[in-house]
C-alpha positions in Angstrom: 60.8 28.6 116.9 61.5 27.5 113.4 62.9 30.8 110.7 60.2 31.9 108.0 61.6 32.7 105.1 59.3 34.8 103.3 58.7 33.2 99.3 59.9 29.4 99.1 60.1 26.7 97.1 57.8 24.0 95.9 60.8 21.6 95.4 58.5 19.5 93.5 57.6 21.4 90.5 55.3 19.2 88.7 51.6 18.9 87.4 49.3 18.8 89.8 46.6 16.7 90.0 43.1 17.7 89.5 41.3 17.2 92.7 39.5 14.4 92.8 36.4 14.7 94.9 37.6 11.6 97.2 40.4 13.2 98.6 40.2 14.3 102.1 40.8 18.2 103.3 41.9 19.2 99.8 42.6 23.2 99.8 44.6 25.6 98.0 48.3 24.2 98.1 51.3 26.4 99.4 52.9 28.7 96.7 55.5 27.7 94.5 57.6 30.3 93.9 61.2 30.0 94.3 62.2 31.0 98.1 64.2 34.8 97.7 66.8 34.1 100.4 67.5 30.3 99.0 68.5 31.9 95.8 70.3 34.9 97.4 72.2 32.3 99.3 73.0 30.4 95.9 74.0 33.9 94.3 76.6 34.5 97.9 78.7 31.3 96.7 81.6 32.8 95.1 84.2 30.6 92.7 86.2 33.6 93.8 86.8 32.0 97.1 86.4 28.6 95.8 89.8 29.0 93.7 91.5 30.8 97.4 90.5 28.2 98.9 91.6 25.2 97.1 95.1 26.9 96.0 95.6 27.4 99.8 94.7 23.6 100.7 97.1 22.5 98.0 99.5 24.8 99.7 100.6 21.8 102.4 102.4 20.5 99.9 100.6 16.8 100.8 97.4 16.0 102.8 97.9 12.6 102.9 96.8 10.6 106.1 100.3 9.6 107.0 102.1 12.8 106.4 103.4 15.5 109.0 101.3 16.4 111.9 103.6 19.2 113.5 104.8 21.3 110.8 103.1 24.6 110.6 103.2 25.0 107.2 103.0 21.3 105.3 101.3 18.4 105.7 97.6 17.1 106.6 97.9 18.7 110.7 98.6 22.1 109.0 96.0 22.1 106.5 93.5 20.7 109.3 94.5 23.7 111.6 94.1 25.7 108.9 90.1 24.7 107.7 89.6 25.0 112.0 90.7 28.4 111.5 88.4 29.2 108.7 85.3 27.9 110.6 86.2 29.6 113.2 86.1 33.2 111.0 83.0 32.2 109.4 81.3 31.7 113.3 83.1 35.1 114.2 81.2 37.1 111.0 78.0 35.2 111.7 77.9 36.5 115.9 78.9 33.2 117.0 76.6 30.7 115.1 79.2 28.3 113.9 80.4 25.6 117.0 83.8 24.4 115.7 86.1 21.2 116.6 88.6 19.2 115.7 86.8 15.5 116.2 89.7 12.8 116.8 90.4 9.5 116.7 93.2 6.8 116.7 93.3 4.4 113.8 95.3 1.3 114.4 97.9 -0.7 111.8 95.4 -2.3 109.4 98.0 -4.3 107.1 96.7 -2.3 104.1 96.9 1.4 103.9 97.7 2.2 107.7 101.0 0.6 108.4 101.7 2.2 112.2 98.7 4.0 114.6 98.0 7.4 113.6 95.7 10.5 115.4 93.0 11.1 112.6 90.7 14.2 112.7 87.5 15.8 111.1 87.2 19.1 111.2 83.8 20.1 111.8 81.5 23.0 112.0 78.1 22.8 113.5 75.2 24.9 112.8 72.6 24.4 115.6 69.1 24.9 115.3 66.8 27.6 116.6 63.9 25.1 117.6 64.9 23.2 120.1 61.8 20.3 119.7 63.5 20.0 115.8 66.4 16.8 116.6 66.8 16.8 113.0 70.6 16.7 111.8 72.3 17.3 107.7 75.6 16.5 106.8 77.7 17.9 104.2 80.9 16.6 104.0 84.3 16.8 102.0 87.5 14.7 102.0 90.9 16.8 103.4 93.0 14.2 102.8 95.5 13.5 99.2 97.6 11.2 97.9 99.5 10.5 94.6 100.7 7.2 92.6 101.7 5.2 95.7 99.0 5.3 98.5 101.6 5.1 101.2 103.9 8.1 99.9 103.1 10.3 102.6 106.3 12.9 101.8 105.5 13.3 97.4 104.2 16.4 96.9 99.8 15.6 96.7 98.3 18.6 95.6 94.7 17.1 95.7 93.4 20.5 93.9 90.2 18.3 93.2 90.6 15.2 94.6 89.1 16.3 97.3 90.2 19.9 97.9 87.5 20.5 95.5 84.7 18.9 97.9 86.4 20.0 101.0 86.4 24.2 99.5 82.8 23.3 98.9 81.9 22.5 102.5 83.9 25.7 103.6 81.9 27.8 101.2 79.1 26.2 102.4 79.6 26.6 105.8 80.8 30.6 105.5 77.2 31.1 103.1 74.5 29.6 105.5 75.7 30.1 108.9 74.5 33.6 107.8 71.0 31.9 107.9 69.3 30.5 110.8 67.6 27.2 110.1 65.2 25.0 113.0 67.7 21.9 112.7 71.3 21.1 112.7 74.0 21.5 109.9 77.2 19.9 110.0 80.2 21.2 108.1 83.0 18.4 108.0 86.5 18.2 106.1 87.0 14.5 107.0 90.5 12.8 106.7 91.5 9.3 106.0 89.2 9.1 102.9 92.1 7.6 100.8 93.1 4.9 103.1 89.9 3.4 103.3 86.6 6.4 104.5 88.5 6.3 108.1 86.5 9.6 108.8 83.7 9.0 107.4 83.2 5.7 109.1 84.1 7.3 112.4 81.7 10.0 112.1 79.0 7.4 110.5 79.4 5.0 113.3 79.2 8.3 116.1 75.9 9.2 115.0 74.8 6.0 115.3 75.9 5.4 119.0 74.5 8.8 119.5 71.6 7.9 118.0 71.4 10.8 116.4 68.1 12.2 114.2 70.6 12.1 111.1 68.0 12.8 107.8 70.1 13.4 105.0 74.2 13.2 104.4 75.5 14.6 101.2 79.3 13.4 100.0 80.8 15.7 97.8 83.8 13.9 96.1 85.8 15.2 93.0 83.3 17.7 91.9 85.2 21.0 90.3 86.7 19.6 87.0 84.3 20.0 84.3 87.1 18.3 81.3 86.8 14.7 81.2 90.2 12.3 79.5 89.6 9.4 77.0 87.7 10.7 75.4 88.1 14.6 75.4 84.6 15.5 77.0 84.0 19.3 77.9 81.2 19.2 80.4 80.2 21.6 82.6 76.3 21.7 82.6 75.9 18.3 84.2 76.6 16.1 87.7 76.3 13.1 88.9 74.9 12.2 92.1 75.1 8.6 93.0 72.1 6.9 95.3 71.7 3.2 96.4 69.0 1.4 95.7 68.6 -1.4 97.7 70.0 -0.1 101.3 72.6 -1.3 102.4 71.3 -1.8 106.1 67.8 -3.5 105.1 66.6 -6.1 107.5 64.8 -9.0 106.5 61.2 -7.7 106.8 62.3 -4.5 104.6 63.9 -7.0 102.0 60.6 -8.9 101.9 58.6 -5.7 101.5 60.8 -4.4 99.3 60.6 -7.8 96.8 56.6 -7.6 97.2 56.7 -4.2 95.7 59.7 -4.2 93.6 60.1 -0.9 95.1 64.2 -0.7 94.1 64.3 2.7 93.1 62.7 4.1 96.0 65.1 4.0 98.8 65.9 6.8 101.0 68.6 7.8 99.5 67.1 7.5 96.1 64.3 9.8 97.2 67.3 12.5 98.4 68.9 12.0 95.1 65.9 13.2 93.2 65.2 15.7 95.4 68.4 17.1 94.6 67.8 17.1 91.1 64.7 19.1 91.5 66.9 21.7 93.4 69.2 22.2 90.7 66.4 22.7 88.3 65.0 25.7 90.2 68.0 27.3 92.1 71.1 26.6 89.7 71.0 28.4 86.5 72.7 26.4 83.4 73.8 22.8 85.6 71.0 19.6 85.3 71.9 16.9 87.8 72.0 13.5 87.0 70.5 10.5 88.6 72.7 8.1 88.6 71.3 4.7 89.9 74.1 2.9 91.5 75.5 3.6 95.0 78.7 5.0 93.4 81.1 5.0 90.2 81.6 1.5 88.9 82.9 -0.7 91.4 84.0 2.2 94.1 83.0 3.8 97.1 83.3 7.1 99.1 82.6 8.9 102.3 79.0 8.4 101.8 79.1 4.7 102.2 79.5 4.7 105.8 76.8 6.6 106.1 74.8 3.7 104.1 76.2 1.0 106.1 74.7 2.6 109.1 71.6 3.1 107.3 71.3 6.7 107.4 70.1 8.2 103.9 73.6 9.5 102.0 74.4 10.6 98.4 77.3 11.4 96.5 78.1 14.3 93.9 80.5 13.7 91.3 81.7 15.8 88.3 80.1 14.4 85.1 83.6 13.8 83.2 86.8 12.4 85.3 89.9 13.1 84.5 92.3 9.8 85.5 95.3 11.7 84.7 94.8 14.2 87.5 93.8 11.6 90.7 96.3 9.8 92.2 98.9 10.7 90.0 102.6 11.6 90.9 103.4 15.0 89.6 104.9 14.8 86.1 105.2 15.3 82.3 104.3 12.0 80.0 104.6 12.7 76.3 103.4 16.4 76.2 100.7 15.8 78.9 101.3 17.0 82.3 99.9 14.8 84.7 98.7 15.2 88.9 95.9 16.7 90.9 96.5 20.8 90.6 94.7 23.8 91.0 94.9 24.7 87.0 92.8 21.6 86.6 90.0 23.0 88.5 86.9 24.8 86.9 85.7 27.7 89.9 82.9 28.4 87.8 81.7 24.8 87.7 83.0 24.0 91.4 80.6 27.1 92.4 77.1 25.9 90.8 77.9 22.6 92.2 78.4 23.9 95.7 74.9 25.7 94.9 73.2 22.6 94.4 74.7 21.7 97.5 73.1 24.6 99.3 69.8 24.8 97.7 69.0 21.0 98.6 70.3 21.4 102.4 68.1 24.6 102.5 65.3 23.4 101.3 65.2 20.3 103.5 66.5 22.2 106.8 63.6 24.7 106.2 60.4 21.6 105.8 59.3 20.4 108.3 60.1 16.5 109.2 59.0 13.8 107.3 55.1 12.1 107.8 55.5 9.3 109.8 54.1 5.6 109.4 52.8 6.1 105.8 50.5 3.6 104.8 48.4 2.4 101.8 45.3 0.2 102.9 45.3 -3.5 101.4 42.0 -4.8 103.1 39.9 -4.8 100.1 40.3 -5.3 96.8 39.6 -1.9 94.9 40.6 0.5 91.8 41.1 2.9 94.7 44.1 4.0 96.9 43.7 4.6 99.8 47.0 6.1 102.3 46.7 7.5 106.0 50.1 8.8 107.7 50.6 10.3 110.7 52.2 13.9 111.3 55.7 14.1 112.5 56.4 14.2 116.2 58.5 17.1 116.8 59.7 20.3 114.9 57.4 22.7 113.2 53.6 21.0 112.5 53.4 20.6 108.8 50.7 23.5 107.1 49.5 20.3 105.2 51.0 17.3 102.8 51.6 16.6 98.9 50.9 13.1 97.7 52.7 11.8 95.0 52.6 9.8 92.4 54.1 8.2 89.1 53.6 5.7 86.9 56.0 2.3 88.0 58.3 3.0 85.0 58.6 6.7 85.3 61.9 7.4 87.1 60.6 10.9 89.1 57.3 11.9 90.5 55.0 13.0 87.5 52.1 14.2 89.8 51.1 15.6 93.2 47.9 17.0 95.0 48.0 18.6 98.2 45.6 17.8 101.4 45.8 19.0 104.9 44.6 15.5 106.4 46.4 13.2 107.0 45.1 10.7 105.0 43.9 10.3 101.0 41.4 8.6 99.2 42.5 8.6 95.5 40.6 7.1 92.6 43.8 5.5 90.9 45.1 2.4 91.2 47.7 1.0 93.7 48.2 -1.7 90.9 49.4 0.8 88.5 51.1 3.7 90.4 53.6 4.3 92.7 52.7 6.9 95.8 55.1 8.9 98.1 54.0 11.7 100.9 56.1 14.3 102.1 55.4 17.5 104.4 55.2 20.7 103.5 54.9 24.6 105.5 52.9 27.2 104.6 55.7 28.8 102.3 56.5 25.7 100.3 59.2 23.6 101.4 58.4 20.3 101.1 60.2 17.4 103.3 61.9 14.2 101.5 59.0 11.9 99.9 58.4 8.8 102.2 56.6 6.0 100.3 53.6 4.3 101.8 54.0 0.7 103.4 51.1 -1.9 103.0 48.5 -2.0 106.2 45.2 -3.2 107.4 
């Protein structure tokens, strides 16, 4: 059985469409009002422990992937023991929720950035869910691992303050936060290692739920997101961040490319859709932080732990800080000319770090709590028409949807301007395919609404 919270979220808050007599099953849609324990979850993140957290990860003394293994109190074995043992509290306070491991796996010499085999590990928490017909899975992941200057000095001191202990004190706050909850699907914690030598975790844990064909429906990277003081130029930024989406993915097949060219349909992927969804979150959970779509699958000419996930073609975002400061990552600790340089704690902005890690939580609560996706969306081509009209089918397992929003937009708008809701599953709509794009998504009987999955052509 699937948790009702009592008043949730439209995550969708736009201008709804007068209802045009065509449509089919049109009713009173679910309220909007902003779901009480979402935001009471968003108020529980504390920059308090966000700031204990990170300090304690820097700590180690290094995290890099190479470094010590054995020593209690430094290196990357240390600090992963350490994040174990922090999941493991969190399951203790919530009576046992939280399933925690250490997931491992040998890399060998690659003639780049591993230069002899070495025991990798992500450190994972798992949330399961209460309904047992809901497969569906979320990932939230951060990186454990540091480095400095040289990405083979596995001894330097590699405080990694931000770079990724930001993301990684994110997940934990996460994870301590929501396995409070209960939730009908799956949430995965992960601090995964190996991100600096080339996304070895990621890629493991990527290529795992693959083989396990697992129902994976939405992975969320966060990567460098708690300094709000970008360098050259001097930008003080703390009311915006980035998340990155693909737009062409990465895994298309042929057909899907062909589709995709017919209906120049770009800015729609997955991923894309997740993005935006996101952005909607922020606006109604997160007081005083917009995010930004950012259309590119990650910062000029790079890549993080969300890539994997792409390759694989699950549907993965990253979340950046608005403002990067080049002077902190991968730098060796020292003073240049009155500026300090390397990765600390001081560099770190808890405040910032804690309404990013609420965005975080508001978009995975949101989607844990819809129900699935509709399935086989379709818009009918076999006449020609000033009409629209889509059919879909419900989703197979989890909670049965109270009814569905169509969307739609304008082909140059870059988010949904309009949606109507029906409790068929199909639409008859008296605007034009020609000049609008559509999306449908699920929704329960207290508001939260599923990601949007846009219609393909059928006859």
């Amino acid at each position: 059985m699937s948790l009702k919270f009592p008043a949730a979220a439209s995550f969708l808050a736009l201008a709804t469409l007068a209802a045009p007599a065509a449509l089919h099953a049109q009713s009173a849609a679910p309220a909007t009002t902003p779901d009480a324990t979402i935001r009471q979850m968003v108020e529980a993140v504390s920059a308090k422990n966000l700031e204990a957290d990170v300090r304690r990860l820097v700590s180690f003394g290094t995290r890099h992937t190479l470094s010590d293994t054995k020593d209690k109190k430094r290196g990357i074995g240390a600090a992963r023991r350490w994040v174990e043992d922090e999941f493991r509290k969190y399951s203790k306070a919530s009576g046992g929720r939280l399933v925690v491991t250490q997931d491992t796996f040998t890399i060998k010499p690659d003639g780049r950035r591993i230069n002899r085999p070495v025991v990798m590990a992500n450190v994972m928490a798992t949330l399961p869910g209460t309904d047992p017909n809901d497969t569906r899975v979320f990932i939230v992941s951060g990186h454990i691992d540091s480095r400095v200057s040289d990405v083979m000095n596995a001894t330097a001191d590699a405080p990694g303050a931000n770079d990724d202990g930001s993301g990684t004190a994110a997940v934990m706050e996460l994870a301590r936060v929501m396995s409070q909850q209960k939730f009908p699907c799956t949430l995965i914690f992960v601090a995964v290692q190996g991100e600096e030598q080339g996304l070895y975790g990621s890629t493991h844990l990527a290529q795992r739920a693959k083989k396990e064909n697992w129902n994976l429906t939405a992975m969320l990277n966060n990567d460098i997101v708690g300094n709000s003081t970008g360098h050259d130029p001097e930008i003080k930024d703390d009311k915006h961040l980035r998340v990155f989406s693909e737009g062409v993915p990465a895994a298309e097949t042929p057909d899907e490319a062909k589709t995709r060219r017919v209906l120049s349909s770009e800015n729609d992927s997955p991923s894309r859709q997740l993005a935006r969804y996101a952005q909607t979150a922020a606006k109604q959970y997160v007081d005083g932080l917009e995010v930004v779509l950012e259309y590119r699958p990650d910062r000029f000419l790079r890549g993080g732990d969300h890539t994997p996930f792409n390759q694989q073609g699950f549907t993965a975002v990253r979340f950046t800080e608005m403002n990067e400061d080049f002077t902190h990552q991968h730098q060796d600790l020292r003073t240049e000319n009155g500026r300090a340089y390397g990765d600390t704690p001081e560099g770190v902005d808890y405040q910032y770090l804690r309404k990013n890690t609420g965005v975080n939580l508001a978009t995975l609560a949101g989607l844990a709590l819809a129900p699935a996706a509709p399935q086989n969306v379709g818009v009918l081509t076999s006449g020609l028409t000033n009409r629209t009209e889509l059919k879909w089918e419900a989703p197979k397992a989890g909670e049965k949807p109270a009814g569905y929003y169509v969307l739609m937009r304008e082909t140059s708008a870059p988010q949904w301007q309009q949606k109507f809701y029906v409790t068929d599953t199909k639409a008859d709509l008296p605007h034009s395919k020609d000049n609008y794009l559509f999306g449908v998504v699920s929704v329960d009987a207290e508001g939260h609404e599923s990601l949007p999955v846009l219609p393909k052509p059928v006859r």
